[in-house]
Structures are given as C-alpha cells and as structure tokens.
C-alpha positions as CSV (number, residue, x, y, z in Angstrom):
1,X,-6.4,-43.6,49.6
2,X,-5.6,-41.8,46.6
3,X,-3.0,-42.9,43.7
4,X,-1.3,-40.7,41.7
5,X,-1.1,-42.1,37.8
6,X,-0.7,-38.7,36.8
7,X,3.2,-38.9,37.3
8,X,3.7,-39.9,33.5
9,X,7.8,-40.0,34.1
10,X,7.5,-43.1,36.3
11,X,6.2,-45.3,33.7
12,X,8.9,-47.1,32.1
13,X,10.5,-49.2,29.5
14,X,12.7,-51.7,30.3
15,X,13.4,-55.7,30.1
16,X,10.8,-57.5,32.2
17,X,13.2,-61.0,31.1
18,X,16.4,-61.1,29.6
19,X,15.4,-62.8,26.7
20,X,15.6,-59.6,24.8
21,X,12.1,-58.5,24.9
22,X,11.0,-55.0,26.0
23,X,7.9,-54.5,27.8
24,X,6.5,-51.8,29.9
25,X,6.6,-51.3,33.1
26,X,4.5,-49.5,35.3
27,X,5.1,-48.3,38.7
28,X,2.4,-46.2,40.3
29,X,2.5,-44.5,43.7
30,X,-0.1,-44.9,45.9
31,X,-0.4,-42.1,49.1
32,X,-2.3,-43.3,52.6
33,X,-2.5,-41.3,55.5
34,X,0.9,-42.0,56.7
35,X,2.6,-43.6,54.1
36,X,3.3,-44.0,50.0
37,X,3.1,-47.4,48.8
38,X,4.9,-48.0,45.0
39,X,3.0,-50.7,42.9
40,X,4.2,-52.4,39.8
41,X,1.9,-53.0,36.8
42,X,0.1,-56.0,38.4
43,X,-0.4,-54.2,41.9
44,X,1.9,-56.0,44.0
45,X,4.0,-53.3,46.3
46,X,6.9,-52.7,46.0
47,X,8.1,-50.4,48.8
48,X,6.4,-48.4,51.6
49,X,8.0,-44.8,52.5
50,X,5.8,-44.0,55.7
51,X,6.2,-39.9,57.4
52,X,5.2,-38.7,60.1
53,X,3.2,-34.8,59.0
54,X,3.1,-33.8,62.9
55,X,6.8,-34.9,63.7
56,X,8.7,-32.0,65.6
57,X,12.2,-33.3,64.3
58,X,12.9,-35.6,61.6
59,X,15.9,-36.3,63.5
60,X,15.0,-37.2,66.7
61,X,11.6,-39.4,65.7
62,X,13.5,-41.3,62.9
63,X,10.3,-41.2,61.0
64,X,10.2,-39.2,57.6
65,X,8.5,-35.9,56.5
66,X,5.7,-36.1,54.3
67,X,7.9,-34.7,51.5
68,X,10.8,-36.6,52.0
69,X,9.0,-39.9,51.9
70,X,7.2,-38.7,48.8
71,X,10.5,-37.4,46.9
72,X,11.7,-40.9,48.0
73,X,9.0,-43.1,46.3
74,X,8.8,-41.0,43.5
75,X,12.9,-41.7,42.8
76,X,12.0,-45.3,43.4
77,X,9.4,-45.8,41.3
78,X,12.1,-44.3,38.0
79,X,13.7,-47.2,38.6
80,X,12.0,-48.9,35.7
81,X,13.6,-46.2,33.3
82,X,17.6,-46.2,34.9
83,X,17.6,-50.3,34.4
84,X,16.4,-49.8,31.2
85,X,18.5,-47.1,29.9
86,X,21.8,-49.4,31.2
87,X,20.7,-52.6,30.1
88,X,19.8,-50.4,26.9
89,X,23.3,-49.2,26.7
C-alpha cells in the first residue's frame, strides 16, 4: 500500500457547507496492487479506479490500464479545486 501525498495540486480549497465558510479539503490517492483508492481529509474513500497491469486489451477485458486508472483518480481527486473555483465565481 503506498499513498501518494506528494501530489500537492490535489489538495484544495473549497466550501465544505454553504454557510460561506472556506475550509480545506484534502483528497489523497492511495495505490494497491490493483487499484487507487481517493480519500477525503478524514479517510473515508471516495472512489476506487482498479486496472488490470497484465491485461492484453483494455478493450476486450473491460478492466483499466494501470495508467488510465491512475490519470483517472488523479482528475477526481481536483475536484475539490473545480467546485471551489465555481462556487468561488
């Protein structure tokens, strides 16, 4: 299990209520042997992108590449900063 808190651009600012307050939030990815899990700040998971490294064919196993499934958790953990930037707006 290894976690990757070095990606500083996926911790964000944005509204954790609508009340007006800002707080941040940070979303963390965490990479098992066949799968990245995102975390919020309080650990709870958030999504699972799960690949397949020995697939032949993305295509024909349905399951992810190892890349894919990472370039896919990392967009999902900026989510944070794109509510922010149009509640901010």
């Amino acid at each position: 299990m290894r976690l990757h808190p070095h990606h500083a651009s996926l911790i964000g600012s944005g509204p954790r209520s609508m009340s007006g307050s800002l707080a941040m939030l940070a979303w963390s990815i965490e990479e098992l042997d066949e799968c990245f899990i995102v975390r919020d700040a309080d650990g709870q998971a958030l999504g699972y992108f799960c690949f397949d490294e020995e697939q032949q064919s993305p295509a024909i196993d349905r399951r992810l590449t190892r890349d894919d499934a990472r370039r896919m958790a990392m967009n999902f953990a900026k989510l944070p900063d794109l509510a922010a930037s149009r509640w901010l707006a």
